[in-house]
C-alpha positions as CSV (number, residue, x, y, z in Angstrom):
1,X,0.0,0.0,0.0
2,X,1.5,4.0,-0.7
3,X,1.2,6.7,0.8
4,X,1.7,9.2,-1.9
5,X,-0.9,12.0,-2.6
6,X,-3.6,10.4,-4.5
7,X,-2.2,6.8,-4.2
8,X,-4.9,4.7,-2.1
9,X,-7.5,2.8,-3.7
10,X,-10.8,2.5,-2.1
11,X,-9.6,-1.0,-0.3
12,X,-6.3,0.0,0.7
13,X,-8.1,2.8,2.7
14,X,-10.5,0.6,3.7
15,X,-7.6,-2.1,5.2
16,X,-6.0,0.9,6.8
17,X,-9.1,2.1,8.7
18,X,-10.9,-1.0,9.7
19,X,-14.2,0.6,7.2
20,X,-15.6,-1.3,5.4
21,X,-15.7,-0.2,1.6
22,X,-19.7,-0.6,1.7
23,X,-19.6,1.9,4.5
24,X,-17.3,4.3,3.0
25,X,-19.2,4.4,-0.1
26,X,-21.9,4.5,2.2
27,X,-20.4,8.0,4.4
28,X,-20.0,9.6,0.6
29,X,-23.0,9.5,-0.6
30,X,-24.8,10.8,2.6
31,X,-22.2,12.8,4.4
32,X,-19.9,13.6,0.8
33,X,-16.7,12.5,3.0
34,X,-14.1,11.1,2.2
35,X,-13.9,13.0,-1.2
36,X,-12.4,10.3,-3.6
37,X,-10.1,11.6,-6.8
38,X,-11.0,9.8,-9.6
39,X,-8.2,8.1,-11.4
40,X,-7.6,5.9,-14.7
41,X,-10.4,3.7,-15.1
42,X,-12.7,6.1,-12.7
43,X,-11.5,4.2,-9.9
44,X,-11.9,6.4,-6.6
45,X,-8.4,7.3,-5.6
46,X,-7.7,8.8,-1.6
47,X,-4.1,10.2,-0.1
48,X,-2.9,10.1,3.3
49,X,-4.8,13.2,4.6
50,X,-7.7,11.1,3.8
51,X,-6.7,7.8,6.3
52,X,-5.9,10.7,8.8
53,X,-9.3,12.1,8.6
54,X,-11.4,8.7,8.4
55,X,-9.1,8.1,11.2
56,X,-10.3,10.9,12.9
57,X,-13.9,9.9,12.5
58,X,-13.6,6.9,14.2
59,X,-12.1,8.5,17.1
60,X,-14.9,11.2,17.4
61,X,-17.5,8.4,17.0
62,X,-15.8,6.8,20.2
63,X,-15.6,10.2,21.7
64,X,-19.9,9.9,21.2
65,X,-19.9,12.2,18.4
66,X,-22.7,11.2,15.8
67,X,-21.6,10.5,12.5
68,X,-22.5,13.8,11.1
69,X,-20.6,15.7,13.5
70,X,-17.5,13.6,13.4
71,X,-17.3,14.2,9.9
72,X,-18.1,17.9,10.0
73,X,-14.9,18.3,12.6
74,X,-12.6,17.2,9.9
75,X,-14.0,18.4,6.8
76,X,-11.6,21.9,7.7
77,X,-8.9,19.6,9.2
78,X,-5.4,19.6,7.1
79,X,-3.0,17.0,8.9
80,X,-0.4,17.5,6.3
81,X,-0.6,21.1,5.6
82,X,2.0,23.2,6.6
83,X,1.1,25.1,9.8
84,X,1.1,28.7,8.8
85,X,0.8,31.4,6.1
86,X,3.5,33.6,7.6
87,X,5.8,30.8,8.0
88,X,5.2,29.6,4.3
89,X,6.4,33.7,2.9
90,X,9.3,33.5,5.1
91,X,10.6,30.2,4.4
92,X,10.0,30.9,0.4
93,X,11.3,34.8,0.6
94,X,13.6,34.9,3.9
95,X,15.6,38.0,2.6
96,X,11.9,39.7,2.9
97,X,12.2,42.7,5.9
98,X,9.9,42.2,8.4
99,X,8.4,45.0,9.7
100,X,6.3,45.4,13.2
101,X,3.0,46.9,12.8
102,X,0.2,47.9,14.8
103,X,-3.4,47.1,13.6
104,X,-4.3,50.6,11.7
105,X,-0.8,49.9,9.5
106,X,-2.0,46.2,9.0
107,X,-5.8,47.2,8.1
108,X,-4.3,50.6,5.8
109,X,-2.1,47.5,4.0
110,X,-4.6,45.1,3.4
111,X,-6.7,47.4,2.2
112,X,-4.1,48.6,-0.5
113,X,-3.7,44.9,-1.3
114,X,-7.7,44.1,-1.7
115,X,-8.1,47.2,-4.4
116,X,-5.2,46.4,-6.1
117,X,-7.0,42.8,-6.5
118,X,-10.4,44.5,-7.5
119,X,-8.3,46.7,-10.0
120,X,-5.9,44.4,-11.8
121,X,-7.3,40.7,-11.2
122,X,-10.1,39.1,-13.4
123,X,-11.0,36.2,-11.7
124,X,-8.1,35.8,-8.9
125,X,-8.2,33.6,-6.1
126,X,-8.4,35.3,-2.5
127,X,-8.3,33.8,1.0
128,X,-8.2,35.8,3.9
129,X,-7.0,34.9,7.2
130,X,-8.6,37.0,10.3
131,X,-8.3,35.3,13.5
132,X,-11.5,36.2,14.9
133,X,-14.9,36.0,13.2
134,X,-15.6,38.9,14.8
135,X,-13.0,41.2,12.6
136,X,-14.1,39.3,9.6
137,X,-17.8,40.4,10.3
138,X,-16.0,44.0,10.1
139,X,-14.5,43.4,6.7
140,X,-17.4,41.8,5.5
141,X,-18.5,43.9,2.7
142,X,-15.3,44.7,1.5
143,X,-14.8,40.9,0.9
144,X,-18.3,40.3,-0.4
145,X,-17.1,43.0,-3.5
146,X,-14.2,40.8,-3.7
147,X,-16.1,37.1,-4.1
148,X,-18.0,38.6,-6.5
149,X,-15.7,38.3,-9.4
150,X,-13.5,36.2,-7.7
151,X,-12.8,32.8,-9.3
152,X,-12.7,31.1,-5.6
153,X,-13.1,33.5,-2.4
154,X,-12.7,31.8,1.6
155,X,-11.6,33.1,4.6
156,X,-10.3,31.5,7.7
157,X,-11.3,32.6,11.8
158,X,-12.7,30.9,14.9
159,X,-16.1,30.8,12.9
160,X,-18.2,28.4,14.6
161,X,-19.3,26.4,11.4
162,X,-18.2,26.5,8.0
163,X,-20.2,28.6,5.7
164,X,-21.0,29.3,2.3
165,X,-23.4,31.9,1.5
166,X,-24.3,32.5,-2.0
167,X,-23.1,36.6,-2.1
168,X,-19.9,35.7,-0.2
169,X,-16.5,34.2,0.5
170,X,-17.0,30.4,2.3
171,X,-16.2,30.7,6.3
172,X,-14.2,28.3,7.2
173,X,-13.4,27.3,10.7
174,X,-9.6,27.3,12.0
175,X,-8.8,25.1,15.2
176,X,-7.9,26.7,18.5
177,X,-4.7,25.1,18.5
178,X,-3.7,26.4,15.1
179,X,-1.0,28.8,14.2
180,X,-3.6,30.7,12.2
181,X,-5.5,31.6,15.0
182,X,-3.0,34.1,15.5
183,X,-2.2,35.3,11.6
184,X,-3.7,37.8,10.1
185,X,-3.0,37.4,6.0
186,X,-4.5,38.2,2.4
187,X,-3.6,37.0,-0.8
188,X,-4.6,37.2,-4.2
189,X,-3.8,35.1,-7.4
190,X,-4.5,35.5,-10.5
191,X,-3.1,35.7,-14.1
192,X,-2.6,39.3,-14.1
193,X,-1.5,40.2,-10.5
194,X,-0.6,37.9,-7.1
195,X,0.5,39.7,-3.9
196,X,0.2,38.1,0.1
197,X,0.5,40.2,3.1
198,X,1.2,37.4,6.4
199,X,1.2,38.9,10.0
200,X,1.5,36.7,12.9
201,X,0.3,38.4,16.4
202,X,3.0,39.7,18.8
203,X,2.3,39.0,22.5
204,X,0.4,41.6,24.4
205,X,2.8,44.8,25.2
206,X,0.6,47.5,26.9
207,X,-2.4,48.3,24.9
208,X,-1.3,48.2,21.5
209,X,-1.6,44.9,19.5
210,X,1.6,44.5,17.2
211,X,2.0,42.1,14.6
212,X,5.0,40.9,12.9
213,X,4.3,41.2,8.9
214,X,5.5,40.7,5.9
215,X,4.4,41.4,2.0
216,X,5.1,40.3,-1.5
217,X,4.1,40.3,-4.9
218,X,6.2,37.2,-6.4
219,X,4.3,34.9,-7.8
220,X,5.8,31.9,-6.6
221,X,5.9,32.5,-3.2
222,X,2.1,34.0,-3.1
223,X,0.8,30.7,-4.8
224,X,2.5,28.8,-1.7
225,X,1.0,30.8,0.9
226,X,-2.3,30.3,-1.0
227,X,-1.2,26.7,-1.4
228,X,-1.4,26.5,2.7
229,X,-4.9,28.5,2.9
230,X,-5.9,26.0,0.5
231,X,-4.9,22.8,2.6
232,X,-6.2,24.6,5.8
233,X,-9.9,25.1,3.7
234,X,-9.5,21.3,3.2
235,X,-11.9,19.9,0.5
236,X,-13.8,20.6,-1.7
237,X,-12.4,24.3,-1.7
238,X,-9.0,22.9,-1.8
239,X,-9.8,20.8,-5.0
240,X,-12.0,23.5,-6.3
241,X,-8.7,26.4,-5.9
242,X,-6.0,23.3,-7.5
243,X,-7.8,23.1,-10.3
244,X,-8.2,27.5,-10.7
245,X,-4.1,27.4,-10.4
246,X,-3.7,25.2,-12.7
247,X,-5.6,27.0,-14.8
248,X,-3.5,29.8,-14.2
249,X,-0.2,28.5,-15.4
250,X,2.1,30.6,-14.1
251,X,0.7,33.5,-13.5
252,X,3.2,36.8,-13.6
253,X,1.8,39.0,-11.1
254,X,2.5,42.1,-13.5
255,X,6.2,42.8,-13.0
256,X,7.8,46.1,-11.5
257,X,4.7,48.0,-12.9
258,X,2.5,46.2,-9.9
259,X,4.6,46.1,-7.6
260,X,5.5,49.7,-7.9
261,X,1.2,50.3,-8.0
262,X,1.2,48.3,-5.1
263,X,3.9,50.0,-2.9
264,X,2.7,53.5,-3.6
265,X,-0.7,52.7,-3.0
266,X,0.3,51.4,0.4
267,X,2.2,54.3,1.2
268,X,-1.2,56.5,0.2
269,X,-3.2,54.0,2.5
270,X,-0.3,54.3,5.5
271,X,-0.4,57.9,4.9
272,X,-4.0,59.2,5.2
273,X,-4.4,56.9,8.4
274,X,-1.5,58.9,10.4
275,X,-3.5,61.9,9.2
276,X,-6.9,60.6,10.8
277,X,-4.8,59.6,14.1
């Protein structure tokens, strides 16, 4: 039996669980867990997330969790996915200055990332990561503007469900114990334009929450940061935003031109919230 992404046929996944493949099929059509790839032949086709997450099941049915609700607490749950967005830009950029910013810099430069997405992009991809629902419920319509051309829009917080309204990003849930809970990102790809901005929370100092950020517009290392954000969403919004980058090719993230847009329309965001402090 492999491991490898996409490897495990429906009885190798049943063998490694103790499921039956009656029962599996079973949890699909009901429940529409585990979410099988489809290879040669149309045979259903799982990875090792997947024998984590049935895994998980079973221990949430012993736990006294009804099937439903067991499968709803991993439908969000990444076990291989890389533990956070700001971790993922510095590891890919490390020559990148950090710089320490309180929350009316990070809101002035997310902003100046979000219109630069509704400006260049045609149909990017955008995930948003904002710790608490409660700041996302803040941001709300901003985002709702930007899933409505979007090709894929989702953001991550301590939502207590997972979401999907029709005029709006999906909500996804994020774990207490993970490193997102703490993050505070936005990123957009797409053919024309990619850029992240990744902030991790300082600890309390005073009064003034600090985070520790940094921002990009290289392609590459924006479509890893997505890549985490898409593991975190877990499927189907991980499958649905794969298939939108590949789509993409490579996308170019329009060169010293954006950039340069980007940087100066930061500066004007910085700039008039100093003048309104």
């Amino acid at each position: 039996m492999s491991s490898a992404s996409g490897a495990l046929s429906i009885g190798d996944l049943a063998a490694a669980t103790g499921v039956a493949p009656a029962t599996l099929r079973m949890w699909e059509a009901r429940h529409g867990f585990p979410v099988a790839r489809r290879g040669a032949g149309g045979h259903r086709r799982y990875d090792a997330d997947d024998l984590a997450r049935v895994a998980r099941v079973l221990d949430g049915r012993a736990e006294g969790l009804s099937l439903a609700a067991a499968i709803d607490r991993v439908r969000t749950w990444a076990p291989s996915a890389p533990p956070s967005l700001f971790a993922t830009l510095r590891e890919r950029q490390p020559e990148l200055p950090s710089h320490r910013l309180p929350v009316p810099a990070m809101r002035a430069l997310s902003h100046a990332i979000e219109d630069e997405c509704l400006a260049r992009a045609r149909r990017p991809i955008v995930a948003g990561s904002f710790q608490h629902a409660r700041a996302y419920r803040r941001a709300e319509a901003r985002w709702r503007e930007l899933a409505r051309t979007a090709g894929l829009a989702f953001v991550l917080a301590d939502f207590p469900g997972r979401r999907t309204p029709r005029s709006g990003p999906a909500e996804v849930p994020v774990e207490a114990a993970s490193a997102l809970r703490r993050e505070w990102s936005v990123v957009c790809v797409d053919a024309n334009y990619t850029a992240c901005l990744a902030g991790w929370e300082l600890p309390a100092a005073g009064d003034t929450r600090r985070f520790e950020a940094i921002w990009t517009t290289d392609p590459e290392a924006v479509r890893a940061t997505l890549g985490v954000a898409l593991a975190t969403a877990g499927p189907p919004l991980a499958e649905r935003g794969e298939t939108l980058l590949r789509g993409l090719a490579n996308p170019a993230g329009g060169g010293a031109a954006a950039t340069l847009a980007l940087a100066n329309r930061m500066v004007a965001y910085l700039a008039a919230d100093g003048r309104r402090g």
